[in-house]
C-alpha positions in Angstrom: -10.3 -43.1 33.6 -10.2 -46.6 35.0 -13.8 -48.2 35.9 -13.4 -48.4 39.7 -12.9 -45.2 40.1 -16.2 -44.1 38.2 -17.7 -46.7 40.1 -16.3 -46.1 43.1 -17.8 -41.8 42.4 -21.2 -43.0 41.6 -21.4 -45.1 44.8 -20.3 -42.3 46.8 -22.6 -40.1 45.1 -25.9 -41.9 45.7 -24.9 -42.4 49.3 -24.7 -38.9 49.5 -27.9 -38.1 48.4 -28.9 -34.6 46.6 -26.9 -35.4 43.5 -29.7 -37.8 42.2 -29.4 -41.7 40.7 -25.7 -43.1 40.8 -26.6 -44.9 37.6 -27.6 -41.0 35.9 -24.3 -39.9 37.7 -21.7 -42.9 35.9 -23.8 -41.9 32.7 -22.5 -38.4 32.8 -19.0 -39.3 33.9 -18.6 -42.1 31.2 -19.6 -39.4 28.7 -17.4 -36.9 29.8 -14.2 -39.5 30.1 -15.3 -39.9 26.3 -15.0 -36.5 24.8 -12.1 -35.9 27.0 -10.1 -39.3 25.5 -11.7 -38.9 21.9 -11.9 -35.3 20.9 -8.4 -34.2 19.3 -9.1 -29.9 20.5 -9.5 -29.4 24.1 -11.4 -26.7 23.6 -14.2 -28.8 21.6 -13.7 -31.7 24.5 -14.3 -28.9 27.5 -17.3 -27.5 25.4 -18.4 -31.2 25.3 -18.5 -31.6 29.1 -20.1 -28.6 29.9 -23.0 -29.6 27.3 -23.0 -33.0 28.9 -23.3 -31.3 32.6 -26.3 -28.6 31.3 -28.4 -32.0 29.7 -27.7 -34.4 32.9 -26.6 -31.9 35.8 -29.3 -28.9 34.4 -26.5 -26.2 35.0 -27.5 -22.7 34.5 -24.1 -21.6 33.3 -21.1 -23.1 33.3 -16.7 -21.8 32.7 -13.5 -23.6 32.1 -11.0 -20.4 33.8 -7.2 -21.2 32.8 -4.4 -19.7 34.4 -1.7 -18.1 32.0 1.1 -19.1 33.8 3.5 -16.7 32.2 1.4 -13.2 32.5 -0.4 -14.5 35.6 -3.5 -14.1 34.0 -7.3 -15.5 34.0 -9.6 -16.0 31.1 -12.6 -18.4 29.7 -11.2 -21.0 27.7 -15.1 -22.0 26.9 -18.3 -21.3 28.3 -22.3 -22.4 29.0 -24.7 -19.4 29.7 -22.4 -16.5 29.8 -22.6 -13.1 27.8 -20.5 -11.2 25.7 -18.8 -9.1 28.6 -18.8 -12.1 30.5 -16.4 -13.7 28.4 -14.4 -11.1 27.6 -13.2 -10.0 31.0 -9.6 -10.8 32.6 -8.5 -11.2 36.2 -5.3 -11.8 38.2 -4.8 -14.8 40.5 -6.7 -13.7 43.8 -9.0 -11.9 42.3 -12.4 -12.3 42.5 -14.0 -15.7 43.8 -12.0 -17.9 40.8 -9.0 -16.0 41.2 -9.4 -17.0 44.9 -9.9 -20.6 44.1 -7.0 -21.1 41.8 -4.7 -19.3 44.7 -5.2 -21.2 47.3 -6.1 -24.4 45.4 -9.2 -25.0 47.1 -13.1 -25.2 46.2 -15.3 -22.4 47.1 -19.2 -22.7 47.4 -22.0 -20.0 47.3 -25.3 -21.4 48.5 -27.0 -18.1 47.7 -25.6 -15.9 44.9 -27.5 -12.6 45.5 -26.3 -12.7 49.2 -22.6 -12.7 47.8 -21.2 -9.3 47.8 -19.6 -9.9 44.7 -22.5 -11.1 42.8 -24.9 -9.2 44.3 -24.9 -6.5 40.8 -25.4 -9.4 38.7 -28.0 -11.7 39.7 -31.5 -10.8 40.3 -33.8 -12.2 43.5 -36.3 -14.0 41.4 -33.7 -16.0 39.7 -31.4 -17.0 42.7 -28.9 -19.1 41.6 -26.3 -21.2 43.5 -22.1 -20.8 42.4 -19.8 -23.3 42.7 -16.1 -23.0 41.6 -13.4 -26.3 42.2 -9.6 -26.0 41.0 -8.3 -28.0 38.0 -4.8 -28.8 39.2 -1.9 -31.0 37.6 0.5 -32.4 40.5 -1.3 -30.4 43.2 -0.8 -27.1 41.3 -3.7 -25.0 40.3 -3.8 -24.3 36.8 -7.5 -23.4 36.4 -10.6 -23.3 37.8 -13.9 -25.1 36.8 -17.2 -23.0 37.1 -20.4 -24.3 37.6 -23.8 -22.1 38.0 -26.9 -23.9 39.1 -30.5 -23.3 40.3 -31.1 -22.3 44.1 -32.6 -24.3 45.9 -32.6 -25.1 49.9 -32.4 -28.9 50.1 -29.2 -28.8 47.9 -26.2 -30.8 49.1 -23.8 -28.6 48.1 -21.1 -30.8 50.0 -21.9 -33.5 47.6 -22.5 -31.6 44.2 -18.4 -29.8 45.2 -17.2 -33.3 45.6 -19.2 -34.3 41.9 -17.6 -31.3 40.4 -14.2 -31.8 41.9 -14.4 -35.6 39.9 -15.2 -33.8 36.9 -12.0 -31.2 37.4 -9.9 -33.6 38.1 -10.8 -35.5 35.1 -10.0 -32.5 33.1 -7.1 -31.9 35.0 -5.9 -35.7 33.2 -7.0 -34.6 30.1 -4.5 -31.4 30.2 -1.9 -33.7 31.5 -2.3 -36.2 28.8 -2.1 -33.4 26.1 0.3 -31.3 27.1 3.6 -33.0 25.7 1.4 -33.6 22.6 1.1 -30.1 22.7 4.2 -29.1 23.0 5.6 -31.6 19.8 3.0 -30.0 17.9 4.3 -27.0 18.3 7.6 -27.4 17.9 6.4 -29.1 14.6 4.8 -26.1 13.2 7.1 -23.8 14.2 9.3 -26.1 12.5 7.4 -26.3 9.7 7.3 -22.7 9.6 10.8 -22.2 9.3 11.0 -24.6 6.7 8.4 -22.8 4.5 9.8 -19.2 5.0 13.5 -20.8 4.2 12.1 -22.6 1.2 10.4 -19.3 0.0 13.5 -17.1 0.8 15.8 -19.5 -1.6 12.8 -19.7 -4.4 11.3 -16.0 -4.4 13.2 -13.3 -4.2 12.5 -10.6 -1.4 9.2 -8.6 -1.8 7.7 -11.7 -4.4 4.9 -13.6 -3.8 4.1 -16.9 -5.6 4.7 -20.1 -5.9 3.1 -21.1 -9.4 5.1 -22.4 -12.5 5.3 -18.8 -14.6 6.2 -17.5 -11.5 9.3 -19.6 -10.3 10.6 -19.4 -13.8 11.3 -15.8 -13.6 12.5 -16.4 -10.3 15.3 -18.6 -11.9 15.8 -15.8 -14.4 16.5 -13.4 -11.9 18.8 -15.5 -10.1 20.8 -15.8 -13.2 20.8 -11.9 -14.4 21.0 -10.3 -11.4 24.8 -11.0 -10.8 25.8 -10.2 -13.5 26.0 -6.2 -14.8 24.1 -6.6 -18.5 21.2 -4.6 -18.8 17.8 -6.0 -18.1 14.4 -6.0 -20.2 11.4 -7.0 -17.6 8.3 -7.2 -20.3 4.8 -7.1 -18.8 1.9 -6.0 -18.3 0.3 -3.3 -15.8 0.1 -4.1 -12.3 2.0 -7.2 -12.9 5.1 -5.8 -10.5 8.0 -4.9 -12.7 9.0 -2.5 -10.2 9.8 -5.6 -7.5 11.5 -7.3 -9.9 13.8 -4.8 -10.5 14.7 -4.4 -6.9 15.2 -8.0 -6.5 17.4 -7.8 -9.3 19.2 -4.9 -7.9 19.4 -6.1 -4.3 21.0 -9.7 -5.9 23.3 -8.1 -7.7 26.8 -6.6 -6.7 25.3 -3.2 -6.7 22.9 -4.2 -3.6 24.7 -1.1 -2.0 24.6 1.2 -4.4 21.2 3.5 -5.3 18.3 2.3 -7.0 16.3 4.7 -9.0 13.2 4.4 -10.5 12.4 6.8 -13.8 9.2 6.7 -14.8 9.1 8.1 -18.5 6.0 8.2 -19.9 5.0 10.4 -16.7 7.3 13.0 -18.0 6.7 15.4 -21.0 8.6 15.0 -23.9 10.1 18.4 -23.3 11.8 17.8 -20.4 12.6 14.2 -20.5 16.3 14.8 -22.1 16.6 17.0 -18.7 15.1 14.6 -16.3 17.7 11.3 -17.5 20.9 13.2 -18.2 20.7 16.3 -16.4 20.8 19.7 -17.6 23.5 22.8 -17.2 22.5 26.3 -15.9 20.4 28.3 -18.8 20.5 25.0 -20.4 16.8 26.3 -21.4 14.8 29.4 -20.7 13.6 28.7 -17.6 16.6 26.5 -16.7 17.6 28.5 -13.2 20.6 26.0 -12.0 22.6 22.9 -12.8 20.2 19.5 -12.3 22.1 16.3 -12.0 19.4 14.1 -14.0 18.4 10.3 -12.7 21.6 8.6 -14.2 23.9 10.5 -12.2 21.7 9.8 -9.2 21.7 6.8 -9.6 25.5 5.7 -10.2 26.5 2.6 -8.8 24.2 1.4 -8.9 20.9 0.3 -10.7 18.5 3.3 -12.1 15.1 1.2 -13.3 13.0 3.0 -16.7 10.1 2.1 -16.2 7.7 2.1 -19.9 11.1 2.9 -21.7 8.8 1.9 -25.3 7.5 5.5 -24.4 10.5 7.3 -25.4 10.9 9.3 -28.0 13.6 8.6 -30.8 16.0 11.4 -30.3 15.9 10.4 -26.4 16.3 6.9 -27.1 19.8 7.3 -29.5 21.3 9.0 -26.4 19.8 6.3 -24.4 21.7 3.7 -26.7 25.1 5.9 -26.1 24.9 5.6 -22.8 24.4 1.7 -22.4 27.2 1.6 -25.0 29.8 3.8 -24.2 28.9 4.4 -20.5 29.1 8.1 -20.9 26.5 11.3 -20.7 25.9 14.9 -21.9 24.1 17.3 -19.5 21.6 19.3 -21.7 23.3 22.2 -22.4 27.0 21.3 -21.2 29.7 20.5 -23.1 31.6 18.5 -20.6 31.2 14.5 -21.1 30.6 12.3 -17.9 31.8 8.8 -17.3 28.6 6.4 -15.8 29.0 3.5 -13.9 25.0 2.5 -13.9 23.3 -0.7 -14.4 19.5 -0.1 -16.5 16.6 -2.0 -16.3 13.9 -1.4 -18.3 10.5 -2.3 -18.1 7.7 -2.3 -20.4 4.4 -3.6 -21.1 4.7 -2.3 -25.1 5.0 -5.2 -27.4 8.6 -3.7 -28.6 9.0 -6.4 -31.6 5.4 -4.6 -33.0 7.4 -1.0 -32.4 10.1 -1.9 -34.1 8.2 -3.0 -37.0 6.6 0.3 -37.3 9.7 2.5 -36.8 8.3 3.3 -33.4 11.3 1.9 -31.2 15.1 0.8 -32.5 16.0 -2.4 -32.9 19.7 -1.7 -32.1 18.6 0.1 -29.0 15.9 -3.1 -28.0 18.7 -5.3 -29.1 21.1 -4.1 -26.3 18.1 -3.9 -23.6 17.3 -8.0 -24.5 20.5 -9.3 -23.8 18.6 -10.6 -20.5 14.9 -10.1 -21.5 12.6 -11.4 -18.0 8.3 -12.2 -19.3 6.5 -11.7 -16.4 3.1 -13.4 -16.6 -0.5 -12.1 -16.0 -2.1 -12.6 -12.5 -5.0 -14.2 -15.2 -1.9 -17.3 -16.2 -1.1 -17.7 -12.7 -4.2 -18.8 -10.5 -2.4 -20.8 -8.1 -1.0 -17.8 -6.7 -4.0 -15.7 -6.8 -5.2 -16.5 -2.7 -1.2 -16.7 -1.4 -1.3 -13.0 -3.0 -4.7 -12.0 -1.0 -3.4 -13.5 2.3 -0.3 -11.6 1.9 -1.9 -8.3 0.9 -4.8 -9.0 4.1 -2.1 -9.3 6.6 -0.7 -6.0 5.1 -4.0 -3.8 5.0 -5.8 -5.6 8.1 -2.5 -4.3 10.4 -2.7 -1.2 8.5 -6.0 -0.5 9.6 -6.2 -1.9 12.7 -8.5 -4.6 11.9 -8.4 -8.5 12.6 -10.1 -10.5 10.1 -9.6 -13.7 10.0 -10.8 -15.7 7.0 -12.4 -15.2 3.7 -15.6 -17.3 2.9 -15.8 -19.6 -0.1 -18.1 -17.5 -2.4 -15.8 -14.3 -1.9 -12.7 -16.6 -2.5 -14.1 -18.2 -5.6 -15.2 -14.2 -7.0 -11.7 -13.8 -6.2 -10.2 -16.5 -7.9 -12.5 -16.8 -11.0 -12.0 -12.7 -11.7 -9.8 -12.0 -15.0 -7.4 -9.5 -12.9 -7.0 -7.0 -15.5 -4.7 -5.1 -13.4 -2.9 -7.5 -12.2 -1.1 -7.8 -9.4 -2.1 -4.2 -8.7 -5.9 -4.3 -9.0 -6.1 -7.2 -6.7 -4.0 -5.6 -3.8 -6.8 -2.7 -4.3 -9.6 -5.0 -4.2 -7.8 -6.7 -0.6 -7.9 -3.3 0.5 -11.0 -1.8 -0.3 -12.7 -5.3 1.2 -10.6 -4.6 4.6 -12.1 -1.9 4.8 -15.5 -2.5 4.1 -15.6 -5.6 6.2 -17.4 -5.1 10.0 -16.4 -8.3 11.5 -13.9 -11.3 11.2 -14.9 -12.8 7.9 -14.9 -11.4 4.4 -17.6 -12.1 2.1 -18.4 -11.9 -1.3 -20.5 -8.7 -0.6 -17.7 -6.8 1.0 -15.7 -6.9 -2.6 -16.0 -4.0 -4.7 -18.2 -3.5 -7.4 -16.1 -4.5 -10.4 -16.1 -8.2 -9.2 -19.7 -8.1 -8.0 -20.3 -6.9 -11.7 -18.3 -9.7 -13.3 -20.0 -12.6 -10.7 -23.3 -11.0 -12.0 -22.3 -11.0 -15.6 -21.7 -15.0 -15.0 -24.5 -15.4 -14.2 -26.9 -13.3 -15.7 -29.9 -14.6 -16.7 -30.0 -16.9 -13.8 -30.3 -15.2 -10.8 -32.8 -13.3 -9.0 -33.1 -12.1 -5.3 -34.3 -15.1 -3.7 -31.3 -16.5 -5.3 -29.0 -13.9 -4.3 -30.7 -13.7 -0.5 -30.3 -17.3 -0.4 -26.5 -17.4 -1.8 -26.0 -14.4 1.2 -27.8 -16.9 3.8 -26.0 -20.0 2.7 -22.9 -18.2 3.2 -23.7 -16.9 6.4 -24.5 -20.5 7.8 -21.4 -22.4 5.8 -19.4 -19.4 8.0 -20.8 -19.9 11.4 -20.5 -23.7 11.1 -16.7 -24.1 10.0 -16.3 -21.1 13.0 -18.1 -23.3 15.5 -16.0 -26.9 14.0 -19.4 -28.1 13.2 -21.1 -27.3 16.8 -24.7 -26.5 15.9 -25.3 -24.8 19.2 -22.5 -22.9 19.1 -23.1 -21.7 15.3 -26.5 -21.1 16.2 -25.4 -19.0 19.3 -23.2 -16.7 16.9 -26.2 -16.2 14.6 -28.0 -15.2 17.8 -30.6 -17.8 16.2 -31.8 -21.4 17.3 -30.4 -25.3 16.8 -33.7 -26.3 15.0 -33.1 -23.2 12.7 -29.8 -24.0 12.3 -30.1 -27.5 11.6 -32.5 -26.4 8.5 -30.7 -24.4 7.1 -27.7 -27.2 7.1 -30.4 -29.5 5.4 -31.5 -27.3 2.6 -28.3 -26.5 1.6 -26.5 -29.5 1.8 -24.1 -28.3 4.8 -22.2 -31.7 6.0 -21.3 -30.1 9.6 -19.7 -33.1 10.8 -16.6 -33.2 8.4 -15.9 -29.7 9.8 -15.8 -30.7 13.5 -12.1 -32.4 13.1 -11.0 -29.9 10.3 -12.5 -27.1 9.6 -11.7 -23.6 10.1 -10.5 -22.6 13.7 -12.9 -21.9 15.6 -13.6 -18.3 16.7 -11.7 -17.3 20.0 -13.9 -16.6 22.7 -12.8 -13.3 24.0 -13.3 -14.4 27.4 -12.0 -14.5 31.0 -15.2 -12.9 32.9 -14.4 -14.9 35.8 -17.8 -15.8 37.6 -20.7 -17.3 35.2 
């Protein structure tokens, strides 16, 4: 803001007379042209102002109120002095005496707030307060509404404090305008950037895959190059490590996309019945056998049937298995007709078939026809990187699930999760997202909302080591590390989410080595406040 025009306020101020010293008056207006010109979030340069105006101009409480132009609605951007319910309430242009304001485009004054009908619920006799609200307005254009709440009392000029706060809206209204076409590119840049990523990630991992790690985009490149083509497919893995998924992608790449897929899960049948459940059986096939059963293979022709732990079968089961790939033809159990099959098989199994075959366990000629295309998937254990894209993924899922919004995890609970063996895999960790979802009360998960098994293992680590004043003040170091990336390194705004002091606060960020600066340009985002309550 050019110099004669702060000069030119301050002069008008004093002359005025109730707003104080001219000098204390250019003091407050040069800091506030400062945080609005130097602080890259708005939100952190209104918060700013309204911190500047409770030190210099003793406000009692104090709103920025933005208009959505789009759903015609009114909410708190940020806020001095104001309660939960406060902040979390909406109004419609017109409504109320900041919906007024932002209307009509001009400044409204209550000398008295518990003579006001509609603040008369609100504010109690003994603390009378006096409410002043001016419009923030970019080429005459009301698009919000500064707030002010300040002490009553009956030599006020309240002429001259609307025309101190109508500099101050005015100078926010400039800091809008100046930001808004940066704004605008930066979203078009993430929304580009977005599109980019989900592209890039739709031409390296398949449909359904997560991961981005070395192991991991190797069998991507296998899949790309077996899935066109109609050979049979040996997917070797452990449990939990999503053999399943790549299956489909192989199916859904392949010229079959159309066709059925059907998953067979042997070793869940008995032995008895497994003949019957692949291939089918014929009426009194069996005593007990009541009608004709088509078995998965005819289900599933043409197009992909997937045998899940196929080193399970049995060697009578596994010589008709081996006709079928080879000849493409079946016997129902008990018929004596011979069907022609147009099926492609994949087979999964986390059985070290080489070891089977050595034993007389599996046959060679039947592993031999399965390997043509063999596909290793790795353990979550060999593929870290992909370990917290995996937990994101699997949050999003469960948090919608359940209807809850969480929206970060804190660095102990992400290093638990990342230093954890996984031996379930993919599997056990989408269980451990879940069961933390669902344990978790607010916005941020910890490491206590993890289950057990991973507490145990972080305990194990560390046995020896730790005892409760430890573990209380791991809990407490969290706690604070949370509340200060929330708050983008504002003390008085952690401290107000811990519902605790600055001086506490600023302790705590001294014993445990908490830089809070280098969070206030990028660290976490901070929490939303849920606001709108129109009036402070």
């Amino acid at each position: 803001m050019p110099q004669r025009f702060l000069d030119g306020a301050a002069r008008r101020e004093g002359a005025d007379g109730g707003l104080g010293d001219g000098h204390d008056s250019l003091t407050t207006l040069l800091d506030i042209g400062q945080a609005l010109s130097s602080e890259l979030e708005m939100r952190h340069a209104l918060q700013r102002v309204l911190e500047y105006l409770e030190r210099d101009r003793r406000i009692v409480r104090g709103a920025v109120m933005m208009l959505n132009e789009e759903t015609g609605e009114i909410r708190i951007d940020v806020s001095l002095g104001l309660g939960d319910e406060a902040r979390s309430a909406r109004y419609k242009l017109g409504e109320g005496i900041s919906g007024r304001v932002i209307e009509s485009g001009h400044p409204i004054v209550v000398p008295a707030m518990s003579r006001e009908p509609l603040f008369n619920h609100r504010v109690q006799r003994h603390r009378e307060q006096t409410f002043i609200c001016v419009p923030i307005a970019i080429d005459r254009k009301p698009i919000g509404a500064l707030a002010i709440g300040l002490e009553y009392s009956p030599s006020r000029d309240h002429e001259a404090e609307q025309r101190f706060f109508r500099v101050i809206a005015s100078m926010i209204a400039q800091g809008l305008r100046t930001r808004r076409p940066v704004g605008e590119c930066c979203k078009r840049l993430l929304e580009e950037k977005r599109n980019l990523l989900s592209q890039l990630q739709q031409r390296s991992a398949p449909a359904g895959l997560v991961g981005n790690s070395g192991p991991m985009r190797q069998v991507y490149e296998q899949i790309a190059q077996v899935a066109p083509t109609d050979n049979p497919v040996l997917i070797c893995g452990e449990r939990g490590t999503g053999k399943e998924l790549m299956a489909r992608a192989i199916h859904h790449g392949s010229s079959r996309a159309r066709g059925p897929f059907i998953r067979a899960r042997v070793s869940a049948v008995p032995d008895a019945l497994i003949e019957s459940f692949l291939f089918g059986q014929e009426y009194s096939a069996f005593i007990g056998a009541q009608s004709r059963r088509q078995g998965r293979f005819e289900l599933a022709e043409g197009g992909t049937l997937f045998l899940d732990d196929v080193g399970e079968l049995s060697g009578v089961t596994q010589a008709k298995l081996l006709r079928v790939l080879q000849q493409r033809e079946l016997d129902r159990l008990g018929g004596n007709e011979t069907i022609k099959t147009n099926v492609r098989v994949v087979a999964g199994t986390g059985k070290d078939l080489k070891a089977a075959i050595a034993s007389g366990e599996f046959r060679e000629d039947l592993h031999d026809c399965l390997a043509l295309s063999p596909i290793q998937v790795p353990p979550l254990r060999d593929r870290k990187a992909d370990i917290m894209l995996l937990v994101h993924h699997f949050l999003d899922r469960h948090s919608q699930q359940h209807g809850k919004i969480i929206r970060r995890i804190s660095t102990p609970a992400t290093e638990m999760l990342v230093t954890y063996q996984w031996p379930g895999n993919v599997r056990e960790l989408e269980d451990t997202v879940e069961h933390a979802v669902l344990a978790c009360d607010g916005e941020s998960i910890h490491g206590h909302h993890l289950p057990p098994s991973l507490q145990a293992a972080e305990a194990g680590a560390s046995a020896g080591a730790t005892s409760l004043a430890a573990a209380v003040e791991r809990f407490e170091k969290d706690l604070v590390l949370d509340a200060i990336k929330s708050s983008r390194g504002n003390i008085s705004k952690a401290a107000r989410l811990l519902n605790t002091t600055e001086r506490i606060i600023g302790y705590k960020t001294r014993k445990y080595c908490i830089a809070a600066r280098q969070y206030r340009s990028r660290g976490s985002p901070a929490l939303a406040d849920r606001s709108g309550s129109e009036e402070p």
